[in-house]
Structures are given as C-alpha cells and as structure tokens.
C-alpha positions as CSV (number, residue, x, y, z in Angstrom):
1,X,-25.2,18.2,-0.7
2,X,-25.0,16.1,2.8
3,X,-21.8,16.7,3.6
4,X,-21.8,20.3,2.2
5,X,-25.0,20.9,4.1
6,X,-23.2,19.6,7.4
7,X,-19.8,21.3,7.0
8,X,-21.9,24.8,6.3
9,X,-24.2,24.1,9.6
10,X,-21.4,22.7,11.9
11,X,-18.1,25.1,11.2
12,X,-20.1,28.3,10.0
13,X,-17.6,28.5,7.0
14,X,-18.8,30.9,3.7
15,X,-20.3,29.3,0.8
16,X,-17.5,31.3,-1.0
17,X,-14.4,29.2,1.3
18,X,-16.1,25.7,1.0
19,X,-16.4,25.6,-2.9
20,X,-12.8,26.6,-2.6
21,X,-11.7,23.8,-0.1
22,X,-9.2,21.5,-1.5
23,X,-8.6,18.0,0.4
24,X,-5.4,19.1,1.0
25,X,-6.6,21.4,3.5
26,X,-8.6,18.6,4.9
27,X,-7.2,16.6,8.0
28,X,-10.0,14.2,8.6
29,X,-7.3,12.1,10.5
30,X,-5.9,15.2,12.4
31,X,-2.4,15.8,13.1
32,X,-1.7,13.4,16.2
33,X,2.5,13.7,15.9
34,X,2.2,17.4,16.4
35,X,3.2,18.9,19.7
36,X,0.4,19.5,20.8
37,X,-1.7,16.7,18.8
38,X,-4.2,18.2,16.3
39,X,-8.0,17.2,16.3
40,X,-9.4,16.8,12.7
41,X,-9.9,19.8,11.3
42,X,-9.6,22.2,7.8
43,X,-8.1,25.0,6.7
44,X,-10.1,28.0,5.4
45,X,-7.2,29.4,4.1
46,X,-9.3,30.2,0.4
47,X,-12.2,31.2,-1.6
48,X,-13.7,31.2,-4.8
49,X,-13.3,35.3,-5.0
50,X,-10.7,36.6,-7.9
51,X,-7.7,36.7,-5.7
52,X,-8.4,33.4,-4.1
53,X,-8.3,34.6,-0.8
54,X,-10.2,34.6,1.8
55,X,-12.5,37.7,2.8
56,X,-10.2,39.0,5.0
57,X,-7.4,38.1,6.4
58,X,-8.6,37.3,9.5
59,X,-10.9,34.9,7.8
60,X,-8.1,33.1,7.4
61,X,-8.2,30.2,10.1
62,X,-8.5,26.4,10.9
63,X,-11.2,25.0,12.5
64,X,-11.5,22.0,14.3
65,X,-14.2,19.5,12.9
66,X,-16.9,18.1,14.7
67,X,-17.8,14.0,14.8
68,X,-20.9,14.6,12.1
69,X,-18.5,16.7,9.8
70,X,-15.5,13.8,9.8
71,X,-18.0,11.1,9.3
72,X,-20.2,13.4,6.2
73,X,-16.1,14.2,4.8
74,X,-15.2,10.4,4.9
75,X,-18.9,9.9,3.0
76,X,-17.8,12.3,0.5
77,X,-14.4,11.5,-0.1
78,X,-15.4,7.8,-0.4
79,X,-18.8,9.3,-2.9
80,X,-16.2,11.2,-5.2
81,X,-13.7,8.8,-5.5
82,X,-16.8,6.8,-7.5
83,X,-18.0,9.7,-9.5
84,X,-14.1,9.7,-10.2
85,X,-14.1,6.4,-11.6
86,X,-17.9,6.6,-13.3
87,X,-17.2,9.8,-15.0
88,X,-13.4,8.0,-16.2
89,X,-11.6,10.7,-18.9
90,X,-14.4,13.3,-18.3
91,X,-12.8,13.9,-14.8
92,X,-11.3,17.6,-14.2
93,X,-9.3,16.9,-11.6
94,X,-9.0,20.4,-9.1
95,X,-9.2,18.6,-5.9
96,X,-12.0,20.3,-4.6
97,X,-13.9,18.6,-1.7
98,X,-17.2,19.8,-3.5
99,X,-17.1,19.6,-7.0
100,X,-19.5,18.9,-9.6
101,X,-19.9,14.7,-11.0
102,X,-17.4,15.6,-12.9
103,X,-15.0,16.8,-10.7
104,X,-15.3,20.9,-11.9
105,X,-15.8,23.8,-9.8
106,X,-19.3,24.7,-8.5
107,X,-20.4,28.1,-8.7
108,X,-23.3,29.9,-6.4
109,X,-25.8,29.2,-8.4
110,X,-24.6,25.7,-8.4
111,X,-24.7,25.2,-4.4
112,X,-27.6,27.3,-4.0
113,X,-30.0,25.0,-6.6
114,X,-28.6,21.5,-4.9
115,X,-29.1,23.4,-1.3
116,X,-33.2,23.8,-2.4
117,X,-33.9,20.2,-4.2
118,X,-32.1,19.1,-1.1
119,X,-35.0,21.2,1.0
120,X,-37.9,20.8,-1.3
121,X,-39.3,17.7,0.9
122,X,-38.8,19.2,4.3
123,X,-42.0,19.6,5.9
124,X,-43.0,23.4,7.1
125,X,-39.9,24.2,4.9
126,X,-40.4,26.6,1.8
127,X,-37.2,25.8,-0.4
128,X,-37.6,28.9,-2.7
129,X,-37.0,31.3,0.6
130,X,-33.6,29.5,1.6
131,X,-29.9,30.0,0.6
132,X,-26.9,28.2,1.5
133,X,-26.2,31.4,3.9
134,X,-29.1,30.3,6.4
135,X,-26.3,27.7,7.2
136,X,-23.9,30.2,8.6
137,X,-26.6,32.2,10.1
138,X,-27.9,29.2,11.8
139,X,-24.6,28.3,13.4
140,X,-24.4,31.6,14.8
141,X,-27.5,31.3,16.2
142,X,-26.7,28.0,17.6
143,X,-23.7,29.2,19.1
144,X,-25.3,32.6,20.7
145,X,-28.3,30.3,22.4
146,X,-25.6,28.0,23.8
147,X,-24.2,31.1,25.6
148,X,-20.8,31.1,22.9
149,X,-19.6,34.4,24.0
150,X,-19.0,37.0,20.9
151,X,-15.7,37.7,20.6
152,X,-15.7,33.6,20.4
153,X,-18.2,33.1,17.9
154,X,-16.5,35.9,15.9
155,X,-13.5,34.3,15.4
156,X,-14.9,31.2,14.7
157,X,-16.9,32.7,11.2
158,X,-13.5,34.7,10.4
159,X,-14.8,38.0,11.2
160,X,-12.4,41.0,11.7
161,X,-13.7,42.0,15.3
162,X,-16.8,41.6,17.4
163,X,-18.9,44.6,15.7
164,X,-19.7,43.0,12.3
165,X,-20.4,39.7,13.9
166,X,-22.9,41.8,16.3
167,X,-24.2,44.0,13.3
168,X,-24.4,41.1,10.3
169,X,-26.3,38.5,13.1
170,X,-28.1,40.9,15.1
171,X,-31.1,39.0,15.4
172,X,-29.4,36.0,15.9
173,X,-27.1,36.7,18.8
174,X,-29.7,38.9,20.8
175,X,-31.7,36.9,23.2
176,X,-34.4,37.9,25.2
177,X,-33.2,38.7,28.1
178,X,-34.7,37.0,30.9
179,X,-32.8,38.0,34.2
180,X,-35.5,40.9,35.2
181,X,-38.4,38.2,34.5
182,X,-36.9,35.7,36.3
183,X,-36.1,37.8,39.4
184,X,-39.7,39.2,39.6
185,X,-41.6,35.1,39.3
186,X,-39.0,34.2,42.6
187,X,-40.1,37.3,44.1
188,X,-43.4,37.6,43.5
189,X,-44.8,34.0,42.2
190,X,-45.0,33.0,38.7
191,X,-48.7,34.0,38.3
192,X,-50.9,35.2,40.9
193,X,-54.4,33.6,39.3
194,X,-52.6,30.1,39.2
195,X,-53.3,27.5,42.0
C-alpha cells in the first residue's frame, strides 16, 4: 500500500483511476525529447467504472508526479516484478500498477482493507473511521492551506468546474479567515491584559 498510499496523497487521483492505472500510462522517466520536455508524470486517462472511463471527461488529465511518487513508483515496479516472479504461472498479467500478489485487479474493498492494516498502528489514528478517500480529501486540503487557488485545485482532482470542487471539499478549502483579526491586533495590540 506505500506507493498507493503516496500516489493517492500526492496527485489527488480517485481510488476508482488508480486501480485502473496501467504502467503504460506511467512516465516515471518523463518525456525529455518532447518539445517542451515532460516531467514524470501519469495519465488518468481510466477507471475501474463499466465503461472504463474516467468520471468525466474532464477527469481526464495528466499529472505531473512529485519526487516521493517517482521514487514509491520505482519501489513498486521493482516490488511487482518479484511477486511476478514468486507467484511464476499464477501471474494474471493486466499491467496494472496496483494489482493484487498475483497480478489481478483490486476491487474497493480490496484497497480499502490494505488502506486500514496499513493504519492500524498509527498512533491517535482510528483505522475503522478511514477510507482510501481521506487521501484525495487530504490533498485538497493541503493544497487550499497552501493558498492553491480553486479553479487550480479543481483541475488538478479532474473536476468539471470550480462549484463541485467548492461543494464536495467545503470544509476543506474554507479557511478561517484572518484578514479582519489581523488588522484589528496591528491596530489595537494583540491583547490589552498582556505585558
């Protein structure tokens, strides 16, 4: 579940597109002969739904990977090619990036059972109340408190426009707003009945 875990957290992609992410949708090298070069990156260009699209079809798109997520890919590439080996004739070959020992398909309940045994010894962290999800939201929420303007951070989790991003994360993309409080300490001191 590392590099799952990671890919979830640091591109905000649906459980739904990674199960269905092939390693030929995988550039962990990036595209340097293209004009202009290409960082590493995938293509969320499919899910696990019936029609083996995406959501929607602006949840179609290619996101550049982060350091952590080239280095956990490289892990799991590396990881499967020896349950490849181990697991010999039993091997369903589907060329999915996250795939079972045996190289078959994972389904939700799959994901979101490895997800909890993975969380079970985090301290201050009840497993039961998590789902592979939390990833997406936390990335959200990541990019919101790092000031990721919305229209940004909508495109980024393949959203249609700004609204559903704004209504699905609410909590997560609403910060207190501190402009009024801040104003007022400058003006008036932070607190009176402090030396």
């Amino acid at each position: 579940m590392h590099a799952y875990i990671v890919v979830a957290l640091l591109t905000g992609a649906r459980s739904e597109e990674l199960r269905a992410l092939t390693w030929d949708h995988v550039f962990l090298k990036g595209r340097q002969d293209f004009d202009p070069p290409q960082p590493p990156h995938i293509a969320v260009w499919r899910s696990v739904r019936r029609s083996g699209d995406t959501k929607t079809r602006k949840s179609r798109r290619t996101l550049a990977l982060p350091a952590r997520c080239v280095e956990a890919l490289w892990q799991q590439f590396e990881e499967q090619g020896w349950d490849r080996l181990v697991a010999d004739e039993e091997w369903e070959e589907h060329g999915l990036v996250f795939s079972s020992g045996v190289g078959k398909p994972l389904d939700a309940a799959n994901v979101r059972r490895a997800f909890r045994q993975a969380l079970k010894d985090v301290n201050g962290v009840d497993a039961a109340e998590w789902t592979p999800r939390e990833l997406r939201h936390s990335f959200v929420s990541l990019l919101s408190d790092r000031g990721v303007p919305l229209e940004e951070i909508s495109r980024l989790v393949g959203h249609s426009g700004t609204a559903v991003t704004e209504e699905v994360y609410r909590k997560q993309i609403r910060p207190v707003i501190q402009t009024g409080a801040v104003v007022m300490d400058g003006i008036f001191g932070a607190d009176p009945r402090k030396p």
